[in-house]
mmCIF file of the N, C-alpha and C atoms, coordinates in Angstrom:
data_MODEL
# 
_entry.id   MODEL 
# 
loop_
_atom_site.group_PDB 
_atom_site.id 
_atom_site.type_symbol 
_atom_site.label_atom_id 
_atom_site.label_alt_id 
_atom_site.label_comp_id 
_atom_site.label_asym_id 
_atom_site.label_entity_id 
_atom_site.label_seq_id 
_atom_site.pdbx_PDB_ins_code 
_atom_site.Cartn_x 
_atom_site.Cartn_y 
_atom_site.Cartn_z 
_atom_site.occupancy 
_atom_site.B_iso_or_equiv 
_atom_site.pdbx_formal_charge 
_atom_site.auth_seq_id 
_atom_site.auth_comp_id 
_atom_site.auth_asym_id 
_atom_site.auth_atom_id 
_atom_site.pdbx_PDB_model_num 
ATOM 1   N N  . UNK A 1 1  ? 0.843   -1.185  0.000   1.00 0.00 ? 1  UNK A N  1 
ATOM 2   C CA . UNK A 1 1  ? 0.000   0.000   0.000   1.00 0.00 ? 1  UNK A CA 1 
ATOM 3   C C  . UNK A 1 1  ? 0.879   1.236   0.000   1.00 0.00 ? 1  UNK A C  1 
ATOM 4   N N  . UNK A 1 2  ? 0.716   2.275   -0.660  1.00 0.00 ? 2  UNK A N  1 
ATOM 5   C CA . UNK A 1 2  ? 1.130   3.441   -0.776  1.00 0.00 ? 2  UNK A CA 1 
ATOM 6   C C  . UNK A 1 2  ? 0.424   4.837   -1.016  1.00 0.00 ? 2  UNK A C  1 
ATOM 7   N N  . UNK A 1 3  ? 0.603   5.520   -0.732  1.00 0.00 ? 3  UNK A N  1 
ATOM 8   C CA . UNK A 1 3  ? -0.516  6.667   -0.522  1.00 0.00 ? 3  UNK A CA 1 
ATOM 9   C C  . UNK A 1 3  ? 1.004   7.625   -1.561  1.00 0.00 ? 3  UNK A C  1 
ATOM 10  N N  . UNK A 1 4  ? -0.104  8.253   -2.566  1.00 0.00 ? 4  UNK A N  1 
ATOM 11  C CA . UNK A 1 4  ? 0.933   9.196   -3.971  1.00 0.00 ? 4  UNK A CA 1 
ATOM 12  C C  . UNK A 1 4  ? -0.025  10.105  -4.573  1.00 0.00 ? 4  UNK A C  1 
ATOM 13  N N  . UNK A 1 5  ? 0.891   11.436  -4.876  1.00 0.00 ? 5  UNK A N  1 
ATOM 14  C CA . UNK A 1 5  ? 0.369   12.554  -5.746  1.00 0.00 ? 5  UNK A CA 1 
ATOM 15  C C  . UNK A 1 5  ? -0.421  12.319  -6.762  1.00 0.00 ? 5  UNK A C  1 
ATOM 16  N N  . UNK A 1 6  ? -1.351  12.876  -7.705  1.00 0.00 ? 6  UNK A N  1 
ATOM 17  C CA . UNK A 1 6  ? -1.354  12.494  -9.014  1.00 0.00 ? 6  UNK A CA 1 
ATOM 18  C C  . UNK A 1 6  ? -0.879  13.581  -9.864  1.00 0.00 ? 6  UNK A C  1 
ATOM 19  N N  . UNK A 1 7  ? -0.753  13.585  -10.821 1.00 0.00 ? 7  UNK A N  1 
ATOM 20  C CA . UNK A 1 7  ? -0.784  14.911  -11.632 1.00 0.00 ? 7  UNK A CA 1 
ATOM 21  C C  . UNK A 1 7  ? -1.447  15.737  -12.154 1.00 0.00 ? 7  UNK A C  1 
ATOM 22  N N  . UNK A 1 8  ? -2.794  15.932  -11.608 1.00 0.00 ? 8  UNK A N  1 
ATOM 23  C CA . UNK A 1 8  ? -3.481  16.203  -11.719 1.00 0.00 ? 8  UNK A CA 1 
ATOM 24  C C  . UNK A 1 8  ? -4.040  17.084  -10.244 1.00 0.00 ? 8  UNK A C  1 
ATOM 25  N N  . UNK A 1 9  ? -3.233  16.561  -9.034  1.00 0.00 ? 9  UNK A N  1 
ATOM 26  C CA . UNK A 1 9  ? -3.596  17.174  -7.554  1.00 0.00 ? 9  UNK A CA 1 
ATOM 27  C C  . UNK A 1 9  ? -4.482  16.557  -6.944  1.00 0.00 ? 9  UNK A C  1 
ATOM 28  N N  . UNK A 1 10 ? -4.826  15.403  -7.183  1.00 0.00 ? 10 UNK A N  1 
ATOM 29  C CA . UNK A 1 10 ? -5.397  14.705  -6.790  1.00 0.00 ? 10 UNK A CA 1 
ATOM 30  C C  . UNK A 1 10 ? -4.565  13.351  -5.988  1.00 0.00 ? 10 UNK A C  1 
ATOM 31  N N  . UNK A 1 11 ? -4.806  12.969  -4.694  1.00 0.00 ? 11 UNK A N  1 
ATOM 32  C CA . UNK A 1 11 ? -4.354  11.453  -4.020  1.00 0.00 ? 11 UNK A CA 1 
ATOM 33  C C  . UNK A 1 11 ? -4.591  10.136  -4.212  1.00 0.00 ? 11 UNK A C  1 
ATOM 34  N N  . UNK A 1 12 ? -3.798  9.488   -4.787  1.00 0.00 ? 12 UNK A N  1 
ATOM 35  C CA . UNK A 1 12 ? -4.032  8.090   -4.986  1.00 0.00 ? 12 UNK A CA 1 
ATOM 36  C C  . UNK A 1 12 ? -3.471  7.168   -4.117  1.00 0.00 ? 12 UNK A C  1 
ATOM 37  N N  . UNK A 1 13 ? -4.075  6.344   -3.787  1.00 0.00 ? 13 UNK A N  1 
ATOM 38  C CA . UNK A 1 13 ? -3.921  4.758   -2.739  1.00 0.00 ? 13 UNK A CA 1 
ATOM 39  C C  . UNK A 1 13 ? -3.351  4.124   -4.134  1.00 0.00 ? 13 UNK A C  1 
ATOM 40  N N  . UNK A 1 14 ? -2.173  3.198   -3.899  1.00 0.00 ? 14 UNK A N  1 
ATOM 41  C CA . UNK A 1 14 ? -1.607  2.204   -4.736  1.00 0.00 ? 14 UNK A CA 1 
ATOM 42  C C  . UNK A 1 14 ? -1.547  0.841   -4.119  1.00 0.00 ? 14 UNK A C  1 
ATOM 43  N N  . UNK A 1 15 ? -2.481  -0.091  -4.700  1.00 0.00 ? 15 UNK A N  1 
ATOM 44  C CA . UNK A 1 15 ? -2.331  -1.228  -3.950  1.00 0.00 ? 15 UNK A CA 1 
ATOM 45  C C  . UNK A 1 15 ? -1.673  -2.252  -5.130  1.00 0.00 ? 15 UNK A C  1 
ATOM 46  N N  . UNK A 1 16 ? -0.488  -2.704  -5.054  1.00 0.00 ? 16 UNK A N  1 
ATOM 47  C CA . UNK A 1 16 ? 0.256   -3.574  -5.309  1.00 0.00 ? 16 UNK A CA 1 
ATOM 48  C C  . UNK A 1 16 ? 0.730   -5.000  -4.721  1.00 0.00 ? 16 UNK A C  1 
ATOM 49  N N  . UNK A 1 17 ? 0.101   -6.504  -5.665  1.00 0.00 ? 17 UNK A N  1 
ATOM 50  C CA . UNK A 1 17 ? -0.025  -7.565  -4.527  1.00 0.00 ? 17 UNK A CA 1 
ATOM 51  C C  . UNK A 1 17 ? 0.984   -8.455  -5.858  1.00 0.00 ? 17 UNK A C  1 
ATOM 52  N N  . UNK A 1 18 ? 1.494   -9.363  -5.379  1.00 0.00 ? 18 UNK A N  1 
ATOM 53  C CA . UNK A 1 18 ? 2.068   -10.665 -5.945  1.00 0.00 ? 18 UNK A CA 1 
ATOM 54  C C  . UNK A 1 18 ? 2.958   -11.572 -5.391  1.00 0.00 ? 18 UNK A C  1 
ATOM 55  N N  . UNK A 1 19 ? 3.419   -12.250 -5.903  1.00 0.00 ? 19 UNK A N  1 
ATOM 56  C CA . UNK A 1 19 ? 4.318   -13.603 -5.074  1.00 0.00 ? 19 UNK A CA 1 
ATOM 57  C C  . UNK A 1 19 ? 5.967   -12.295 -4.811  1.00 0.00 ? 19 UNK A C  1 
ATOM 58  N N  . UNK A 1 20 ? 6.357   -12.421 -4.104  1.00 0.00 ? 20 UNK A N  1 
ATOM 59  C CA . UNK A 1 20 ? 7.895   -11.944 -4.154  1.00 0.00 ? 20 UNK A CA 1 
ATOM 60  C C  . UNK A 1 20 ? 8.798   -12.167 -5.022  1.00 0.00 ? 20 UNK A C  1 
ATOM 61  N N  . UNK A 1 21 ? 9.417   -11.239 -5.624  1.00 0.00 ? 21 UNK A N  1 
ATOM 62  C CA . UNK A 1 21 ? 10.077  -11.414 -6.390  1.00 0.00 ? 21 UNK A CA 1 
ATOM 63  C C  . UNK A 1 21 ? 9.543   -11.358 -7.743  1.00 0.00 ? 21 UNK A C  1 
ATOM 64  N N  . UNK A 1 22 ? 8.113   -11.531 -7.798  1.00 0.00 ? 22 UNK A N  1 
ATOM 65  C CA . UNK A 1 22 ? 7.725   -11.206 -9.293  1.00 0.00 ? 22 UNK A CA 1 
ATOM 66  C C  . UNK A 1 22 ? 7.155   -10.306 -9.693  1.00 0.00 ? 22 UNK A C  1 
ATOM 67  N N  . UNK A 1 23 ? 6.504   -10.210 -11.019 1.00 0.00 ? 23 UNK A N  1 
ATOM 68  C CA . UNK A 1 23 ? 5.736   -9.363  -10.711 1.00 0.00 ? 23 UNK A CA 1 
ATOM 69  C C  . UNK A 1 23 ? 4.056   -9.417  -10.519 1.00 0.00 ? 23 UNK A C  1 
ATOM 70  N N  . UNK A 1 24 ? 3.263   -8.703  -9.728  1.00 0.00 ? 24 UNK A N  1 
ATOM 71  C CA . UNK A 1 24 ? 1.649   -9.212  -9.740  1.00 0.00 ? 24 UNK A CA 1 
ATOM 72  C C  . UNK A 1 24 ? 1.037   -7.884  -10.251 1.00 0.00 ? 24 UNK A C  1 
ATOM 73  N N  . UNK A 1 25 ? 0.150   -7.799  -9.524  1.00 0.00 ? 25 UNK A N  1 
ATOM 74  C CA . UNK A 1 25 ? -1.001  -6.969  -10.243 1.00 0.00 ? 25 UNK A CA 1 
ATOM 75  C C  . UNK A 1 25 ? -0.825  -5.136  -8.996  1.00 0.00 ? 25 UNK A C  1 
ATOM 76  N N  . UNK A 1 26 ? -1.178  -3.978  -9.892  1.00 0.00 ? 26 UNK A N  1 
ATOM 77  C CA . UNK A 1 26 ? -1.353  -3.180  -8.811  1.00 0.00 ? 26 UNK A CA 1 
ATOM 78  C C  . UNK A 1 26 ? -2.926  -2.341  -9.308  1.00 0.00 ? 26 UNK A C  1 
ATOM 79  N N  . UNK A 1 27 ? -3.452  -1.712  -8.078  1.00 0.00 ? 27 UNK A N  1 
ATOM 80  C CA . UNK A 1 27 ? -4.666  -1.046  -8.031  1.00 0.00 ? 27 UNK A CA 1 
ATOM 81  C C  . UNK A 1 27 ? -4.516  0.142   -7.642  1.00 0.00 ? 27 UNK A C  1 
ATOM 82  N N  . UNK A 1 28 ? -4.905  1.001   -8.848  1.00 0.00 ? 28 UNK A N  1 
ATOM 83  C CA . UNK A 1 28 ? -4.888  2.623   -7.720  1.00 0.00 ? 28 UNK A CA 1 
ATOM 84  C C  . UNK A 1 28 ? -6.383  2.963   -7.867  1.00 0.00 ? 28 UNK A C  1 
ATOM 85  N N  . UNK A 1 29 ? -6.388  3.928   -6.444  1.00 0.00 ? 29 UNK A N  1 
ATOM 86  C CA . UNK A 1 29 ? -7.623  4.607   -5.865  1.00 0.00 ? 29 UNK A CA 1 
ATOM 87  C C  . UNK A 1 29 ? -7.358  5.961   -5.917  1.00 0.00 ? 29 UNK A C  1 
ATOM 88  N N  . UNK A 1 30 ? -8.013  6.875   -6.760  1.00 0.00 ? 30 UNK A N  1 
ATOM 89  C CA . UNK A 1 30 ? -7.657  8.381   -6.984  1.00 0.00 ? 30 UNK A CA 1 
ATOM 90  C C  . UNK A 1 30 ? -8.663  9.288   -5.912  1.00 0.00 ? 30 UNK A C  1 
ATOM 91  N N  . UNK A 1 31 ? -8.538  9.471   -4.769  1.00 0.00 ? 31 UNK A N  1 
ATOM 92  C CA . UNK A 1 31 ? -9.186  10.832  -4.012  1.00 0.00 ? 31 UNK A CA 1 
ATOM 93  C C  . UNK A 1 31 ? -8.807  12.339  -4.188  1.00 0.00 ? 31 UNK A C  1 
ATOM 94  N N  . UNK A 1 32 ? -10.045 13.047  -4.131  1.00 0.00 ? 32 UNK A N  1 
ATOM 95  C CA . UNK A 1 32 ? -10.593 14.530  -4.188  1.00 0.00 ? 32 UNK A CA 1 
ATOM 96  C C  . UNK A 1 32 ? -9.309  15.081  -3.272  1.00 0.00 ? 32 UNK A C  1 
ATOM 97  N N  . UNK A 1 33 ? -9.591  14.232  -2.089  1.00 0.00 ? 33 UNK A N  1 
ATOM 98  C CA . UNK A 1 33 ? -8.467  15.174  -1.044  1.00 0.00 ? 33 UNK A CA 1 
ATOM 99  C C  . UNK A 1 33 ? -7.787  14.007  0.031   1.00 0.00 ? 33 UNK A C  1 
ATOM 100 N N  . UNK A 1 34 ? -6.409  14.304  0.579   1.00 0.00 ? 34 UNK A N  1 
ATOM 101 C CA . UNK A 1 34 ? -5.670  13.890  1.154   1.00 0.00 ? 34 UNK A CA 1 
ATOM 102 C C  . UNK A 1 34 ? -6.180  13.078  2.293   1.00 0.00 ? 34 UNK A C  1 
ATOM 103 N N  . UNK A 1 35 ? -7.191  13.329  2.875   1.00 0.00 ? 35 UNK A N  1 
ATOM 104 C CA . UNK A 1 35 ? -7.576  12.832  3.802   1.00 0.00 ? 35 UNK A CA 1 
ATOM 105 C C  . UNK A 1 35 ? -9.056  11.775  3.996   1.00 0.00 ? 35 UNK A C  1 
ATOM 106 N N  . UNK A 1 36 ? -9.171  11.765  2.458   1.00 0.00 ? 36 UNK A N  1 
ATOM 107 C CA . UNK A 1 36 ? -9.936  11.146  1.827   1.00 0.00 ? 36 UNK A CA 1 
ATOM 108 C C  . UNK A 1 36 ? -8.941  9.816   1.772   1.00 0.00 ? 36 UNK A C  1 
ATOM 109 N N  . UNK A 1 37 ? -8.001  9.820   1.103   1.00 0.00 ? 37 UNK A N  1 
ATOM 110 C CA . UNK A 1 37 ? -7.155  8.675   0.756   1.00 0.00 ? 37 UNK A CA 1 
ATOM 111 C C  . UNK A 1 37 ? -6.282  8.007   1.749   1.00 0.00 ? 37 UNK A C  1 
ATOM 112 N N  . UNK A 1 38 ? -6.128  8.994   3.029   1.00 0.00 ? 38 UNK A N  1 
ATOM 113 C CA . UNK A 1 38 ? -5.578  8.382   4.231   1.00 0.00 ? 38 UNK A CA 1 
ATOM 114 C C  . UNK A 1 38 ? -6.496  7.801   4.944   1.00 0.00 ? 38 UNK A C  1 
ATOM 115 N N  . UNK A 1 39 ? -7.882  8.010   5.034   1.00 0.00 ? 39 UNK A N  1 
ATOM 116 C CA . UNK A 1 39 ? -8.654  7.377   5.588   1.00 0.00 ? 39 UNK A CA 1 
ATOM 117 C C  . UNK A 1 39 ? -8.962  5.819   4.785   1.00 0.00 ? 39 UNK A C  1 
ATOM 118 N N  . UNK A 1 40 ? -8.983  5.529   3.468   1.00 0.00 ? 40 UNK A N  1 
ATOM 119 C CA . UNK A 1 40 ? -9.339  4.701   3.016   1.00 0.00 ? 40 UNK A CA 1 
ATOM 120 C C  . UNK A 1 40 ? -7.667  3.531   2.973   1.00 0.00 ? 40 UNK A C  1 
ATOM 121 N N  . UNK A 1 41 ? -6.885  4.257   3.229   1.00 0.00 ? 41 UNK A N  1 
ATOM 122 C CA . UNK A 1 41 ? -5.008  3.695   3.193   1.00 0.00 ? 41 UNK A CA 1 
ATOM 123 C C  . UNK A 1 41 ? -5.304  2.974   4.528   1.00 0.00 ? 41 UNK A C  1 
ATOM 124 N N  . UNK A 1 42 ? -5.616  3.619   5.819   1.00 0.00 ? 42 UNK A N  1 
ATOM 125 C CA . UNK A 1 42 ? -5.331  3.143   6.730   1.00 0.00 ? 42 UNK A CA 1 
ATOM 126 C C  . UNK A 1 42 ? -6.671  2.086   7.026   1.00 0.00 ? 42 UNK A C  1 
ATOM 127 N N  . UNK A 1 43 ? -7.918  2.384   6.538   1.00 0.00 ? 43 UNK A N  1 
ATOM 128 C CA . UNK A 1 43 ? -9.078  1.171   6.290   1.00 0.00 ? 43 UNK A CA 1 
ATOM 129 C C  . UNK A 1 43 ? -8.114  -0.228  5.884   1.00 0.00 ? 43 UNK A C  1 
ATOM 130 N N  . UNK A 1 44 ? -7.763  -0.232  4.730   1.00 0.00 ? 44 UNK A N  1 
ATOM 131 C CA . UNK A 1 44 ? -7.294  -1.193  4.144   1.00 0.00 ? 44 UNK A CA 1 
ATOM 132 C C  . UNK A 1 44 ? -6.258  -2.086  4.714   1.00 0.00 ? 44 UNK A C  1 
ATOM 133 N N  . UNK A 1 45 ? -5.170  -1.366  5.437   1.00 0.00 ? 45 UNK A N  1 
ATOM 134 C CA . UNK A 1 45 ? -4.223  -1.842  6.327   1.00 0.00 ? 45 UNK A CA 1 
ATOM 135 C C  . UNK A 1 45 ? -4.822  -2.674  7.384   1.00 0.00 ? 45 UNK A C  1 
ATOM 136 N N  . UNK A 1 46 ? -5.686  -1.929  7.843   1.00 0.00 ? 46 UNK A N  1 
ATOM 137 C CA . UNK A 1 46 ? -6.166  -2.818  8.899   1.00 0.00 ? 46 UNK A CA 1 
ATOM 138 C C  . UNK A 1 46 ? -6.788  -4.269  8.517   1.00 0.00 ? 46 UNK A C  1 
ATOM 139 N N  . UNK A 1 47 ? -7.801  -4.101  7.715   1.00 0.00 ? 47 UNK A N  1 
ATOM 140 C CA . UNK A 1 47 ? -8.309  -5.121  7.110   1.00 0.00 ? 47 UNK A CA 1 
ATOM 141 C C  . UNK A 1 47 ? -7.353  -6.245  6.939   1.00 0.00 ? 47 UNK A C  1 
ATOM 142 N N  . UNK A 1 48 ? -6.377  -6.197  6.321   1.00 0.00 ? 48 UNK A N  1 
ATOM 143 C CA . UNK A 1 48 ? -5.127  -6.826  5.497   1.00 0.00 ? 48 UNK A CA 1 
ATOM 144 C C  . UNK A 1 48 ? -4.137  -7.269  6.656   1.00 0.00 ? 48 UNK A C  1 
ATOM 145 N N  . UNK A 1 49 ? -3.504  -6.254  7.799   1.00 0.00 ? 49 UNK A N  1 
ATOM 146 C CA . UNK A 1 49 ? -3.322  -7.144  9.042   1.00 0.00 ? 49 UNK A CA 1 
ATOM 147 C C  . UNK A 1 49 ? -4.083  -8.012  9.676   1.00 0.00 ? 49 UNK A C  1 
ATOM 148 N N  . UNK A 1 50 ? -5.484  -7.490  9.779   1.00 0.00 ? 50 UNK A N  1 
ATOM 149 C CA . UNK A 1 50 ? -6.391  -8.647  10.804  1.00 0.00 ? 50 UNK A CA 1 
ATOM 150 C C  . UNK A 1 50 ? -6.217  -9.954  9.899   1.00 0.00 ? 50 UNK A C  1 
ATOM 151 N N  . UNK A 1 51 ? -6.359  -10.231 8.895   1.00 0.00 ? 51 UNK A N  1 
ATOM 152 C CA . UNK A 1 51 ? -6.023  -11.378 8.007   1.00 0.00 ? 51 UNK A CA 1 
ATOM 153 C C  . UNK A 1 51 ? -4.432  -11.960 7.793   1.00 0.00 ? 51 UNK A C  1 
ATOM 154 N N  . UNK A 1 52 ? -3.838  -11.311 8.220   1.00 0.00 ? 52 UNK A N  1 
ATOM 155 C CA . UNK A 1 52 ? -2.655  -12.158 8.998   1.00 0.00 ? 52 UNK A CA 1 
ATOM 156 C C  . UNK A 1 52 ? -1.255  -11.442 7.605   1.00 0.00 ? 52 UNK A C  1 
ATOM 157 N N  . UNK A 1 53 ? -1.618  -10.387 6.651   1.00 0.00 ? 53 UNK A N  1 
ATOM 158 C CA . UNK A 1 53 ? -0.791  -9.953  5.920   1.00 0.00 ? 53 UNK A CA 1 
ATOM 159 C C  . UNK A 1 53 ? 0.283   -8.871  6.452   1.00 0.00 ? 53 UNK A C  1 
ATOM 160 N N  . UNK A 1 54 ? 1.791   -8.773  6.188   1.00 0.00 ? 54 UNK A N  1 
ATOM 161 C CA . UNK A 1 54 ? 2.639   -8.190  6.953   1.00 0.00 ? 54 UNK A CA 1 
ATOM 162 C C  . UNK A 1 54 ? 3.199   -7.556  5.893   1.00 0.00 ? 54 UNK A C  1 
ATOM 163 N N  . UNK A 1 55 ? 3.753   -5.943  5.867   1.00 0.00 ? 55 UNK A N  1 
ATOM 164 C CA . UNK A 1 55 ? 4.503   -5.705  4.977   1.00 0.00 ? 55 UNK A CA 1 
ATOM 165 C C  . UNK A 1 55 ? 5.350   -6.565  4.176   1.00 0.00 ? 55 UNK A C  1 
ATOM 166 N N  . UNK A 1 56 ? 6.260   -6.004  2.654   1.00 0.00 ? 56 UNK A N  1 
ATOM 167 C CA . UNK A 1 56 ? 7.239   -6.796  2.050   1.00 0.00 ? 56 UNK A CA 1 
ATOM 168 C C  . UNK A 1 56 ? 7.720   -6.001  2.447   1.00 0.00 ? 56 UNK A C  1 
ATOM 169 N N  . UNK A 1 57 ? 9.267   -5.906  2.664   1.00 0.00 ? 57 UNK A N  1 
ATOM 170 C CA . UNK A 1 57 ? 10.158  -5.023  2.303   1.00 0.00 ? 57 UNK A CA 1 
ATOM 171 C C  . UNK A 1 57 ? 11.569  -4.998  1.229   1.00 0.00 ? 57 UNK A C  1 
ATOM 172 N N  . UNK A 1 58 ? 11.837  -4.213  0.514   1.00 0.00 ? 58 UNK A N  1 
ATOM 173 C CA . UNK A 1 58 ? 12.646  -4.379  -0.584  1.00 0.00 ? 58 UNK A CA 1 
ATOM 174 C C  . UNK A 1 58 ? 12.327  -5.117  -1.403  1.00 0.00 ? 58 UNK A C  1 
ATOM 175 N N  . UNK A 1 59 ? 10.791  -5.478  -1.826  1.00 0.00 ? 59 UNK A N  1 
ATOM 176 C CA . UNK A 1 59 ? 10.609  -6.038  -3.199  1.00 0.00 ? 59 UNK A CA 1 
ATOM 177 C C  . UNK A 1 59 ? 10.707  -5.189  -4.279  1.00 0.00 ? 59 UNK A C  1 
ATOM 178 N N  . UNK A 1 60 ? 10.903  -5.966  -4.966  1.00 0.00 ? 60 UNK A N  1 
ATOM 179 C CA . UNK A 1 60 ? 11.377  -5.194  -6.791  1.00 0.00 ? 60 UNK A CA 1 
ATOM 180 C C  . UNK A 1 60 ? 10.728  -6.003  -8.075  1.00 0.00 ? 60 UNK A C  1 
ATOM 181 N N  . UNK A 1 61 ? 9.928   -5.137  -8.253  1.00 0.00 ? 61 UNK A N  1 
ATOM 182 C CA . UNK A 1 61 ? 9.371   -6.154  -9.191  1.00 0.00 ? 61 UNK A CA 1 
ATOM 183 C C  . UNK A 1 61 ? 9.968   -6.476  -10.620 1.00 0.00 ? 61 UNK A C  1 
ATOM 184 N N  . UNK A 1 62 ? 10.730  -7.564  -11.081 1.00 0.00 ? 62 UNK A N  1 
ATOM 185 C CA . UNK A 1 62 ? 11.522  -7.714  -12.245 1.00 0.00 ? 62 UNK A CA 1 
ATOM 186 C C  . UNK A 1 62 ? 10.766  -8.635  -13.188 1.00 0.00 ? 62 UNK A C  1 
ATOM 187 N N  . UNK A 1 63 ? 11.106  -8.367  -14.334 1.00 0.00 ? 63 UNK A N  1 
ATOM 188 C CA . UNK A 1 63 ? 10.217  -9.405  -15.237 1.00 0.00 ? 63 UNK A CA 1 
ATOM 189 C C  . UNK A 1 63 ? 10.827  -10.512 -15.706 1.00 0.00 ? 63 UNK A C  1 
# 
């Protein structure tokens, strides 16, 4: 999960899922305003811990 600018001035949620090391699929969510998209960033986190999911860290997605 990542919370990012658009170019446009608008906030997007980036949800990016796959096996490690490869590459999988990503989803963005574009909000009106910042706190629109932190509320729905930190929804999702939670959800995704209670189900037993833990950050990656230093994945890279290569093809």
């Amino acid at each position: 999960l990542a919370i990012e600018p658009t170019l446009f001035g608008e906030t997007a949620v980036v949800r990016s899922w796959g096996r490690i090391g490869k590459c999988g699929g990503e989803r963005t969510d574009v909000f009106g305003t910042e706190q629109e998209a932190v509320a729905h960033f930190l929804d999702l986190a939670r959800r995704k811990h209670r189900k037993g999911y833990r950050p990656a860290r230093g994945c890279v997605c290569r093809p």
